[in-house]
TORTORLO-344816 format. One record per residue: residue in three letters; z, x, y of N, C-alpha, C in turn. Coordinates in pm, whole numbers, padded with zeros to 5 digits, always signed. Each point is the difference from the previous one (the first is absolute). Layout:
<recs>
ALAZXYZXYZXY/...
</recs>
This chain:
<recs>
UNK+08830-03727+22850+00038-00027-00140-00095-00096-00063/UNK-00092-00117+00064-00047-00068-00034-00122+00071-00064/UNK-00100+00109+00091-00089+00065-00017+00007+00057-00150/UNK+00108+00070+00010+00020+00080-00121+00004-00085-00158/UNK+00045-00110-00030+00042-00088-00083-00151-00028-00062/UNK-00115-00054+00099-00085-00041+00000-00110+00083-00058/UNK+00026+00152-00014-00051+00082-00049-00014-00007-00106/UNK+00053+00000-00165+00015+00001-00072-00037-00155-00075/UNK-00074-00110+00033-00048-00116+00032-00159+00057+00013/UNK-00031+00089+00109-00145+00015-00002-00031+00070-00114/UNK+00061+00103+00001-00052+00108-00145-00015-00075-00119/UNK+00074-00134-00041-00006-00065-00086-00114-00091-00033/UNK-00012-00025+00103-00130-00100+00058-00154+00100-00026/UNK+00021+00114+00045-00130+00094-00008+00005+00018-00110/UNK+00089+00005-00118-00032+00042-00195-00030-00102-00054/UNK-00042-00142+00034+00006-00110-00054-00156+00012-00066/UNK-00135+00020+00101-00070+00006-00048-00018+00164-00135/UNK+00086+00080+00027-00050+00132-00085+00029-00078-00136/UNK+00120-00057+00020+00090-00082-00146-00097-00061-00070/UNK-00074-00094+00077-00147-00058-00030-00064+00038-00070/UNK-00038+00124+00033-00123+00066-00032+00007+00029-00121/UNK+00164+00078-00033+00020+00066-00112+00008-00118-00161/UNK+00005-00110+00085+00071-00110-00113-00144-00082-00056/UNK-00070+00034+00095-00137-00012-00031-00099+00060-00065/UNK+00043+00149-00014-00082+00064-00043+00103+00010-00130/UNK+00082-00038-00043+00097+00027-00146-00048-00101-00027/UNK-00039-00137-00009-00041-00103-00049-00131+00034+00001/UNK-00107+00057+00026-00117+00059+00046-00039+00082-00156/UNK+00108+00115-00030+00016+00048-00089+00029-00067-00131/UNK+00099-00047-00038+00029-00086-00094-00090-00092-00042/UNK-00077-00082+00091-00109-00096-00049-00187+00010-00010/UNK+00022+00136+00085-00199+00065-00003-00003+00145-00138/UNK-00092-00049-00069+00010+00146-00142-00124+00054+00090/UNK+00024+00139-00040-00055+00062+00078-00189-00028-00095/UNK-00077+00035+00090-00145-00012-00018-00061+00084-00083/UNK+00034+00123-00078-00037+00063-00110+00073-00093-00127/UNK+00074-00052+00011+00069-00081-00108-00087-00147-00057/UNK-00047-00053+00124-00127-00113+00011-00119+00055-00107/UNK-00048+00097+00076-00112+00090-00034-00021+00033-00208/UNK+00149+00035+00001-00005+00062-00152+00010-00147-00098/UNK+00060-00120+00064-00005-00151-00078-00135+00000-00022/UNK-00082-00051+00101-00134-00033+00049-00072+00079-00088/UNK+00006+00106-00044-00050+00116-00103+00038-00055-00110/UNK+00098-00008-00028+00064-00009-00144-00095-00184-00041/UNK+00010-00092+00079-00034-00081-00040-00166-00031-00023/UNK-00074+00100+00120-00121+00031-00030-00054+00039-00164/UNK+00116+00129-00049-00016+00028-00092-00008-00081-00137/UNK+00094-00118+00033+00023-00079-00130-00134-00092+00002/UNK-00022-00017+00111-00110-00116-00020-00097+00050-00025/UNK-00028+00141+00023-00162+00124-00069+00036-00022-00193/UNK+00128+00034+00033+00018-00014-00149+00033-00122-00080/UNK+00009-00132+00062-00017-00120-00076-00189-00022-00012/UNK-00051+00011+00111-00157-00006-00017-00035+00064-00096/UNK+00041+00136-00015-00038+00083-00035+00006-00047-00200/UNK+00132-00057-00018+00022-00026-00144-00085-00144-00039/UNK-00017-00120+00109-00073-00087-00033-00214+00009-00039/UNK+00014+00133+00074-00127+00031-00025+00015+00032-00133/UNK+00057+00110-00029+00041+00082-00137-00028-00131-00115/UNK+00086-00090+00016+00054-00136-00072-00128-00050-00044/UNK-00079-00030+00117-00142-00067-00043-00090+00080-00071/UNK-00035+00150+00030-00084+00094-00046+00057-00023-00161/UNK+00109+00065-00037+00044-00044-00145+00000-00119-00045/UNK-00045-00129+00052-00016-00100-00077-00134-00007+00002/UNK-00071+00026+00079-00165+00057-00019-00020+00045-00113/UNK+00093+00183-00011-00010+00054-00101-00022-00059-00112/UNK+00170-00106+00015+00005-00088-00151-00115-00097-00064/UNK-00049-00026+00108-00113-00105-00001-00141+00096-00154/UNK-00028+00120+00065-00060+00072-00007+00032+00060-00156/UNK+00109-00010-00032+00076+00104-00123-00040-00084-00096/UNK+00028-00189+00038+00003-00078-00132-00159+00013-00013/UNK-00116-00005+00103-00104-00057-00074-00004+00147-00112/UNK+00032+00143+00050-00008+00098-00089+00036-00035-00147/UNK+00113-00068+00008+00100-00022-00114-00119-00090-00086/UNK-00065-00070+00069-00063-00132-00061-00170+00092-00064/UNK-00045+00125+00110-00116-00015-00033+00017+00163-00115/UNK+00130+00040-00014-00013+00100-00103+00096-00031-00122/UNK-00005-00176+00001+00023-00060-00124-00156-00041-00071/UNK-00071-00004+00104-00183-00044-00025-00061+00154-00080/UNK+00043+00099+00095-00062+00115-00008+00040+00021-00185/UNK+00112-00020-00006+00079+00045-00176-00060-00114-00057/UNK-00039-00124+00003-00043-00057-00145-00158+00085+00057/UNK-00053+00005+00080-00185+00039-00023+00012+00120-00075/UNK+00080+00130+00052+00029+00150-00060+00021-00068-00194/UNK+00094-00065+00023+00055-00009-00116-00112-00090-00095/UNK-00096-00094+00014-00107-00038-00053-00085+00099-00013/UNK-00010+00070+00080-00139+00094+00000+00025+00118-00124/UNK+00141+00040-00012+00037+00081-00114+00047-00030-00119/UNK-00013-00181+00021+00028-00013-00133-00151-00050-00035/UNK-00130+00001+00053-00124-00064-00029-00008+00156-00044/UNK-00003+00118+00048-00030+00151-00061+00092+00004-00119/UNK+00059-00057-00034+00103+00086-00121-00088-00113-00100/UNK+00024-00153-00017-00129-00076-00078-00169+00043-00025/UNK-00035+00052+00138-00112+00042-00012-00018+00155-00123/UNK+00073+00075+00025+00021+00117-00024+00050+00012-00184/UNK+00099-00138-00020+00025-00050-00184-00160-00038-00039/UNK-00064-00124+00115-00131-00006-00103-00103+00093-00034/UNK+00025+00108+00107-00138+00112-00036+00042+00142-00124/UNK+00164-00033+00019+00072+00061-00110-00046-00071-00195/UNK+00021-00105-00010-00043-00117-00085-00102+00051-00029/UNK-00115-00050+00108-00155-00004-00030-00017+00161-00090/UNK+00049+00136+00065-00016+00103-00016+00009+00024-00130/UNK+00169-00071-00067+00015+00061-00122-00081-00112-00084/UNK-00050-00160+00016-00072-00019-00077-00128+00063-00050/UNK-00054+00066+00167-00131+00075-00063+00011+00100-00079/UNK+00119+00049-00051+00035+00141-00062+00024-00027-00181/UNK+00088-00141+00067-00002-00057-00164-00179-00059-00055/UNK-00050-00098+00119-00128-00005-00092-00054+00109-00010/UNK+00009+00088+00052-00105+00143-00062+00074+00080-00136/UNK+00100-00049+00019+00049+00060-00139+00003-00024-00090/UNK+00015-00167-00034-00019-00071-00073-00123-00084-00050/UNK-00083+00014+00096-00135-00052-00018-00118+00057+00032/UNK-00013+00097+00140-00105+00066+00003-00020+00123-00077/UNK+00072+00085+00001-00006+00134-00052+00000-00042-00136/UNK+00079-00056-00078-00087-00028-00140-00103-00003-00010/UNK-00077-00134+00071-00132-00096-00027-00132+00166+00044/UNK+00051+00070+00109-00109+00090+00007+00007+00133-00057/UNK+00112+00023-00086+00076+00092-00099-00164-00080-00122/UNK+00066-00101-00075-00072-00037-00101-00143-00005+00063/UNK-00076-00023+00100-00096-00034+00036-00088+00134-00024/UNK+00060+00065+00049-00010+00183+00029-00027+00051-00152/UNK+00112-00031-00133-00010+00001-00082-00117-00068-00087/UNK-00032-00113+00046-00111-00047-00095-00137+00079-00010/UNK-00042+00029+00177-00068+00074-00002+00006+00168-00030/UNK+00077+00023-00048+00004+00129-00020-00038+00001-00195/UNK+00069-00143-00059+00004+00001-00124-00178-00011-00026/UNK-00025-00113+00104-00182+00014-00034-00065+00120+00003/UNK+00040+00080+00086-00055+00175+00001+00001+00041-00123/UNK+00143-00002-00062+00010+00066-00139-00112-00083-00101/UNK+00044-00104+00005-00098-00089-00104-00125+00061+00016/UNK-00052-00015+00103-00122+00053+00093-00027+00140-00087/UNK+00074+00104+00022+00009+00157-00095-00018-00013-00110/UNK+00099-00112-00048-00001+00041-00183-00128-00066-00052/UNK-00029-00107+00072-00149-00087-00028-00111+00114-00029/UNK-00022+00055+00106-00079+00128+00007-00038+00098-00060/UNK+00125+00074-00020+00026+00041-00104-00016+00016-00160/UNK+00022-00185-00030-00016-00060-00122-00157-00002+00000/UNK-00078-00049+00075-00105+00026+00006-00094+00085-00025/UNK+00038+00120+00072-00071+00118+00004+00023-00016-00170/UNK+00079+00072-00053+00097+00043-00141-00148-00083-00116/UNK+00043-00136+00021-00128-00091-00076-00175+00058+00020/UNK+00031+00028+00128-00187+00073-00009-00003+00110-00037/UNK+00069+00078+00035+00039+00129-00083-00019+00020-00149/UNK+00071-00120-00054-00013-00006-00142-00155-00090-00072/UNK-00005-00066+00100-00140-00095-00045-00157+00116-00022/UNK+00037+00108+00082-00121+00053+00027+00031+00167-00051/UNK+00090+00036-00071+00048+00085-00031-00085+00046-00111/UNK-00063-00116-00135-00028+00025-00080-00131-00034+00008/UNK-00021-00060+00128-00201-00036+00000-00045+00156+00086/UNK-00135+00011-00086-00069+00087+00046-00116+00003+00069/UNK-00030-00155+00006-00109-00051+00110+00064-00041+00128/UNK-00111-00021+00122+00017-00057+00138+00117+00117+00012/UNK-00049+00153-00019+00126+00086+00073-00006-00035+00138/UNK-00097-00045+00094-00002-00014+00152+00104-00107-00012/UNK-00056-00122-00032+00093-00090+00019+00165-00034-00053/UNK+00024+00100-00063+00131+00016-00056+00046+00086+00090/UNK+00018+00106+00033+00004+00080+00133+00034-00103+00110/UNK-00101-00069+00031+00036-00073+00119+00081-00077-00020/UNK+00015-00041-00091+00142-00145+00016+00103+00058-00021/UNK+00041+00120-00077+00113+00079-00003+00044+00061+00155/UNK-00112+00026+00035+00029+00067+00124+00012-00121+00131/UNK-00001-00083-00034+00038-00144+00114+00115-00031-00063/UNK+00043+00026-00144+00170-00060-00016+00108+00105+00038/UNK-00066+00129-00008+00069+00120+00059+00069-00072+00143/UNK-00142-00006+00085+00011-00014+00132+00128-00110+00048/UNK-00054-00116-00100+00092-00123+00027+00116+00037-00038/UNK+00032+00024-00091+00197+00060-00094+00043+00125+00148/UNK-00093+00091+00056+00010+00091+00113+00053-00095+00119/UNK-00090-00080+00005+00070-00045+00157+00073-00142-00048/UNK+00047+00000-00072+00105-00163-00072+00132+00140+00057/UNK-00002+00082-00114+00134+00125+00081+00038+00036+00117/UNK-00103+00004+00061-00012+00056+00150+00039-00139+00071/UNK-00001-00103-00005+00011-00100+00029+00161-00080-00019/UNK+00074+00059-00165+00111-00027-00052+00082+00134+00093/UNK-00071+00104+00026+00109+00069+00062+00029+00003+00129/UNK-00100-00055+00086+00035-00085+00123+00090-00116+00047/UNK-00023-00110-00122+00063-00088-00016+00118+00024-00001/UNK+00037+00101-00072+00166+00072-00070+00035+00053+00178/UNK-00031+00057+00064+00014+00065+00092+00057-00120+00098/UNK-00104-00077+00032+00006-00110+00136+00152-00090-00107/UNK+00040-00037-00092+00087-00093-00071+00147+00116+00023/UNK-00016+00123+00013+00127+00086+00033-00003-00010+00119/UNK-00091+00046+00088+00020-00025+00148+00039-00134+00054/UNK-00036-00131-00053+00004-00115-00010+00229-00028+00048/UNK-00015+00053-00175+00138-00050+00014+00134+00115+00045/UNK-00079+00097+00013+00115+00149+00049+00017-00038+00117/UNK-00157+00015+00098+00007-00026+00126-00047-00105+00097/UNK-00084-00108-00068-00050-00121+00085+00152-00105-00009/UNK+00033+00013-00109+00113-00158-00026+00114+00102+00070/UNK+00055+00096-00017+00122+00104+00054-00013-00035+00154/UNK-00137+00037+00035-00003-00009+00178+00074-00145+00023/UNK-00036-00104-00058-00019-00127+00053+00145-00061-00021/UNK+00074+00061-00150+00106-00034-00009+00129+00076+00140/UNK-00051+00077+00014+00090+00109+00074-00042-00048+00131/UNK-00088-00062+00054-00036-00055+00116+00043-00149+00025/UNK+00030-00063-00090+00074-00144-00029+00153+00034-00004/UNK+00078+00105-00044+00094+00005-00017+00046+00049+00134/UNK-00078+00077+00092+00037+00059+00068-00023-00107+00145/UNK-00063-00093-00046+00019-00141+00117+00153-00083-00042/UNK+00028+00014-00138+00090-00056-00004+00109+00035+00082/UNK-00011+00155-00015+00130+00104+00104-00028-00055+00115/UNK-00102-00004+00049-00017-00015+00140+00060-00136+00053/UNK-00030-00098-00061+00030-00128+00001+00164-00002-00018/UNK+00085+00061-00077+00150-00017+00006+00044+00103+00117/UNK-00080+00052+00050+00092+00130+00144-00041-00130+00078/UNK-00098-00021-00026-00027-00177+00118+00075-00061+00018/UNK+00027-00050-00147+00110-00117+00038+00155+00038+00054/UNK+00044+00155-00054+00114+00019+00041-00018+00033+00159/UNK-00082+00024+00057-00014+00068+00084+00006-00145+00130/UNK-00068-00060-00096-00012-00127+00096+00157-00159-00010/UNK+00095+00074-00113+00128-00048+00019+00071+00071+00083/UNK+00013+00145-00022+00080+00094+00165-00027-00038+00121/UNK-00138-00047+00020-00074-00034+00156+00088-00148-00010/UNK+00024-00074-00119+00066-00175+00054+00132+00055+00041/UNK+00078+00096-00077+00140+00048-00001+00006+00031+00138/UNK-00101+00033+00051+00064+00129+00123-00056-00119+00114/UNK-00089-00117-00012-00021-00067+00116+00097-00081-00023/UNK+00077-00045-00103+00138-00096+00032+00097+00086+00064/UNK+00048+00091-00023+00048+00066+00053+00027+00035+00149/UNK-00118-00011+00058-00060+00045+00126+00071-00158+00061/UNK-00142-00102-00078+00065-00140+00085+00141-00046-00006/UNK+00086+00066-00076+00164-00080-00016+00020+00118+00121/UNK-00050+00081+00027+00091+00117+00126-00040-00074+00078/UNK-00115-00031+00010-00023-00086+00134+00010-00132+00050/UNK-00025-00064-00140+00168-00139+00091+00073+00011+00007/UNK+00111+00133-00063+00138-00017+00026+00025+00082+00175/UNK-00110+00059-00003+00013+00068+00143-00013-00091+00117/UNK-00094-00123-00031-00042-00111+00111+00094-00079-00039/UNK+00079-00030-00067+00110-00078-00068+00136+00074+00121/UNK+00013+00134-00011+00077+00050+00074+00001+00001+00119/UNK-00140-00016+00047-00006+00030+00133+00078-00122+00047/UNK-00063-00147-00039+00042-00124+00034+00154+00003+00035/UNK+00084+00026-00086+00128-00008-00021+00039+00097+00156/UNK-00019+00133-00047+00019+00087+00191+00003-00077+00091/UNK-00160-00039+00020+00020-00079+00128+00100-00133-00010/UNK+00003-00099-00071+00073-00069-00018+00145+00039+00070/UNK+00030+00091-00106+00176+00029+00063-00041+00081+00126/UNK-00063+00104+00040-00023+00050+00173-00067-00116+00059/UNK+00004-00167+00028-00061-00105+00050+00237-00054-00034/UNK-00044-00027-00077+00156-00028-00032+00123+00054+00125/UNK-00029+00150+00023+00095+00068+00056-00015-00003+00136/UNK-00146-00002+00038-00030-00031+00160+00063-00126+00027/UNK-00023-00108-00107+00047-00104+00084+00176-00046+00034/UNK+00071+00063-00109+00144+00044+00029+00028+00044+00123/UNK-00068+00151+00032+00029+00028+00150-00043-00072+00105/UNK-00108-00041-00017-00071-00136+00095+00133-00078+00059/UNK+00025-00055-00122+00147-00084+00015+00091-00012+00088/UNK+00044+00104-00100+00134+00102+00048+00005+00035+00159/UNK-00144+00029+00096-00024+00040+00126+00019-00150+00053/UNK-00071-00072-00059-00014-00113+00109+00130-00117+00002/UNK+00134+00074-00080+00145-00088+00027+00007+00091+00133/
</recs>
């Protein structure tokens, strides 16, 4: 009876260590995460810190940028007064050669083309004088020698030299008449029409050379407000990096 009692004592004794084992390995469980779980932290935190570097680089490059935007801002405020001098020295330049143009049009109108109108005229009036002189002449020897019947040679000849002279005083008045129409039809016409036609030229100038100021202000207000803009971008994308900056490193 003793044997038997004692049995049930050993079997108890032999599960002590299995009990062990099992109570060990449940606490085993409960307190070890398994090693793919390590693995995917270790990742995840890799990742944040690629991507905090990653935004502090970003951070500096755009304040580079910014660095970079203002001198723009500064040197295409330079660029618009030079543009803008240079088209307003063409639009002044372009009034005085306008000016000069129509004064030369008025003194030729008012002072030259007269003075070589009458000039033209005087000599043309001496031609006539010149004719009728001649003329009057001949007429007097004509009559002086009309009724003498001596020196027929020499009466002959002086008639026939006032012929000649009253001949080419005409020939001479009808040249005159000729060059004094050509004079003022077509020498003063060319010159007026060639003065007037600088004047044209001279106002497509000047307008031409106010569109060129119009269209370079134009140009320079697009382009500070564009380097004006840029500034501001980076500004607020410099602004917003450093929020998340922040925000990561609570």
């Amino acid at each position: 009876m003793k044997i038997l009692r004692s049995v049930p004592v050993l079997a108890a004794f032999a599960l002590l260590p299995f009990a062990g084992g099992c109570a060990a390995t449940a606490a085993n469980i409960e307190v070890t995460k398994p090693s793919g779980s390590v693995a995917d932290d270790k990742i995840e935190a890799d990742k944040k810190s690629e991507e905090q570097k990653q935004r502090a680089k970003d951070l500096q490059q755009k304040q580079r940028d910014l660095d970079y935007a203002k001198i723009a801002v500064q040197t295409a405020g330079l660029d618009r007064q030079v543009r803008m001098m240079g088209a307003e020295a063409s639009v002044q330049k372009s009034q005085r050669e306008l000016d000069k143009e129509k004064r030369e049009l008025e003194l030729f109108l008012g002072k030259h083309r007269p003075r070589e109108l009458e000039e033209h005229q005087i000599s043309l009036d001496h031609q006539i004088h010149r004719a009728e002189e001649a003329k009057e002449e001949l007429a007097e020897l004509e009559a002086m020698y009309k009724e003498d019947e001596f020196a027929r040679s020499t009466k002959e000849l002086v008639i026939r030299r006032g012929r000649r002279n009253a001949e080419m005083a005409d020939r001479s008045l009808a040249v005159a008449r000729q060059e004094m129409e050509l004079f003022e039809k077509t020498t003063l016409a060319e010159r007026e029409r060639a003065l007037r036609d600088k004047v044209k030229d001279a106002e497509l100038e000047l307008e031409k050379s106010r569109l060129e100021m119009e269209k370079a202000k134009l140009e320079v207000d697009v382009q500070q407000r564009q380097a004006d803009d840029k500034v501001k971008d980076l500004q607020r994308d410099i602004e917003e990096l450093q929020q998340k900056i922040a925000t990561e490193a609570k």
